[in-house]
N, C-alpha and C positions, 0 to 999 in steps of 0.2 A: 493514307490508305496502306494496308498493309503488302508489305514488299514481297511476299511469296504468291499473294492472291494477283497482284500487279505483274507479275510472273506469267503464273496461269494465265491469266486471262489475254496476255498479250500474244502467247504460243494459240493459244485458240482464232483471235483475231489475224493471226498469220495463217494460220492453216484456212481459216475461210476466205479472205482476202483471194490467197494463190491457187486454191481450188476454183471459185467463181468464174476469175480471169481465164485459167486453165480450159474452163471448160469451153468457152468462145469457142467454137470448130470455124474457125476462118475458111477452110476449103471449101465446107458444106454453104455458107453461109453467101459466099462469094459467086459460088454454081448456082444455085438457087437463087440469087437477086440480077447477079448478071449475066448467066448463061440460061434458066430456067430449065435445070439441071442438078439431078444430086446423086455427086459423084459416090456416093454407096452403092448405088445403083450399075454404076460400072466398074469398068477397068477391077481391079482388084476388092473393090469394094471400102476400100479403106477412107475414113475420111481426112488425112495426111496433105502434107505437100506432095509428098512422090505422085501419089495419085489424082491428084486435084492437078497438076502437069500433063498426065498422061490425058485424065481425060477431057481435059481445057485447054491444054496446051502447055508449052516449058514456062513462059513469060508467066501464066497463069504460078503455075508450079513454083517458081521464086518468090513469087511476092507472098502466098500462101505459106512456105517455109521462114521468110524473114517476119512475116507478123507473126507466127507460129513462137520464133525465136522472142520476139519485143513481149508476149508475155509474161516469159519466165524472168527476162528482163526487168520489164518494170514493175511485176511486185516485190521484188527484192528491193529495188531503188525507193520504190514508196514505203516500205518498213524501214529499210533504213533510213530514211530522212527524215522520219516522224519519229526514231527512236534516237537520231542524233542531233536535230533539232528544236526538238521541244521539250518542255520539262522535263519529261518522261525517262528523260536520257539516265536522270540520275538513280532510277531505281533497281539499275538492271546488274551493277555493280559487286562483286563480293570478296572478303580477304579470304581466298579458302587457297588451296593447292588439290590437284597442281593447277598451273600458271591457266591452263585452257578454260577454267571452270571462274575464272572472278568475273569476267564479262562478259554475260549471256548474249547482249545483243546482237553479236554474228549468228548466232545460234537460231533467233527470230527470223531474222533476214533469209537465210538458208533454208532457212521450215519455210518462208513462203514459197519460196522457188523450187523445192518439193512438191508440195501441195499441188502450184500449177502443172508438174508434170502426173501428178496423178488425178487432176482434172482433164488432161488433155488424155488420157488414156482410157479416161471412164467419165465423160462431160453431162451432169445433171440434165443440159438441154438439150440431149440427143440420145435418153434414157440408155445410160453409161456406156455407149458404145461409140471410142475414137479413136484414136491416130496410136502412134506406137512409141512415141516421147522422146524421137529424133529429135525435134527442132528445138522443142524445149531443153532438150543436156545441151543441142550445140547452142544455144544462147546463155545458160550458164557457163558454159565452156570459155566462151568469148569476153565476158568480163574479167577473165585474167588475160593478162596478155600471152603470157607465156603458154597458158594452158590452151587458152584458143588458137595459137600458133600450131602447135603441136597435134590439135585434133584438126584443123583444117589441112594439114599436112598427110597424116595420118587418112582421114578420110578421101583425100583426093587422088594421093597414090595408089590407094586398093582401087578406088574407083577406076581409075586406069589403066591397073594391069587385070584387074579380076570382073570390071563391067556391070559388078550387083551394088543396088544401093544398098542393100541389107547387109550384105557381109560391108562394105563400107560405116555403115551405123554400128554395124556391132564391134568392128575393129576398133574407131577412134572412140567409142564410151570407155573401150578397154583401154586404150591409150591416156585417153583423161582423166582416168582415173587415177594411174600409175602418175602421171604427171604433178597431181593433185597432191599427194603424199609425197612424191619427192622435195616437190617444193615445199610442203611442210615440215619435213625433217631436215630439211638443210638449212631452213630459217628458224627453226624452234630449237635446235643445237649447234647451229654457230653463228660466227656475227654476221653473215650474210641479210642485209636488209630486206624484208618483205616488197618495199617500194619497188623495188626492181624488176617485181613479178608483174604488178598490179597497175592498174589503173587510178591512178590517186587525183587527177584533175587540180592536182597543188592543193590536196587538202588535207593534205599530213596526216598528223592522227588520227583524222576526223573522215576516213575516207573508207570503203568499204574493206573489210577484213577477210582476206583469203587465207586461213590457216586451217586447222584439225575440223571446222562443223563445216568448212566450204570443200574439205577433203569427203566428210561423211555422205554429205547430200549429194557429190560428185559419182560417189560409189554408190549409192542406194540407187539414183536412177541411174547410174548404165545396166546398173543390175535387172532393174525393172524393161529397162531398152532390152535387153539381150530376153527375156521372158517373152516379152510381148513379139518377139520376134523368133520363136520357137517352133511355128510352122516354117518360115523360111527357111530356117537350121534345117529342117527336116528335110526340103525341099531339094535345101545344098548339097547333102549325104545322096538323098537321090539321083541327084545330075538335073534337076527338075526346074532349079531358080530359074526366074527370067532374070535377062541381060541389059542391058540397055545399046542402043546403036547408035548413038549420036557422038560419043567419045572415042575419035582415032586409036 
């Protein structure tokens, strides 16, 4: 088969993969089987973790945000397993320059975990109206180590001195992102090993690539984060955001 069409068609298979996934609204779907409840209908209207919390409770809210997260998670893990163990692997390869562009595979990977944040913002099964693509960056976020250090840090200290989960969302995508680049230009121009950053499960080369396309998807969705969260911006300039009261 010919290796540009093999290409194509794998970038397409990514982006519907992570959009389908994406579009799961775990909040709604959870309200509506176990509360007979859909939280669009209240609280803020959002179909989110944050609100799927508020108006089901925190315990609800968690678990809604961590599967929220296990999407953007595991389409990236499912493209990359299929593009690094199976045949497939070896089509993806190229002598070009510079160095970013000979193996597209990260690049696949990354576009699915895209995808699912722009399924989760606009979910085919809840005629494109959903959540705001928190949970989805912090689960890409957290597949680096470094980077998910940095946005859980980042997110929890605004959370604390400033009480909104909005400006906390829109702080640490801005932080993840700056983190995303650093750690690519400090491994892509000196000997500093990538393994350091990453989660490699002792699978050396063969282990998922956090460099320049895990920088770009990094930055596309907080960008998207910080959009989708442009009434709250407004809110903030107002004095208008809600707080949260549970954190001393």
């Amino acid at each position: 088969m010919n290796i540009y069409l093999v290409n194509i068609l794998t970038a397409l298979a990514a982006i519907i993969l992570g959009y389908f996934v994406g579009s799961i609204s775990n909040g709604v779907w959870i309200g509506k089987v176990f509360f007979h409840k859909d939280i669009r209908k209240e609280g803020s209207g959002n179909s989110g973790g944050t609100n799927a919390g508020r108006v089901l409770g925190k315990k609800v809210g968690f678990i809604v945000i961590v599967l929220d997260m296990l999407k953007s998670i595991g389409v990236v893990y499912i493209v990359w397993a299929i593009l690094t163990f199976t045949p497939l692997h070896s089509y993806y390869e190229f002598a070009s320059n510079p160095k970013i562009f000979q193996d597209l595979k990260p690049l696949y990977y990354w576009l699915a975990g895209l995808a699912a944040a722009i399924g989760h913002c606009w979910p085919i099964y809840l005629h494109f109206k959903g959540g705001k693509a928190a949970a989805t960056l912090m689960g890409i976020a957290t597949m680096s180590s470094w980077v998910g250090l940095v946005c859980g840090l980042a997110y929890f200290a605004t959370l604390k001195f400033k009480k909104m989960v909005s400006l906390s969302s829109i702080i640490s995508g801005v932080v993840q992102s700056t983190a995303a680049w650093v750690i690519f230009f400090v491994t892509a121009f000196t000997d500093v090993p990538l393994s350091i950053f990453s989660w490699t499960f002792g699978l050396g080369d063969q282990a998922l690539v956090w460099g320049f396309w895990y920088a770009i998807v990094i930055t596309l969705i907080s960008a998207l984060l910080i959009w989708r969260h442009s009434s709250n911006i407004k809110r903030m300039k107002e004095g208008k955001e809600s707080k949260i009261t549970w954190m001393k």
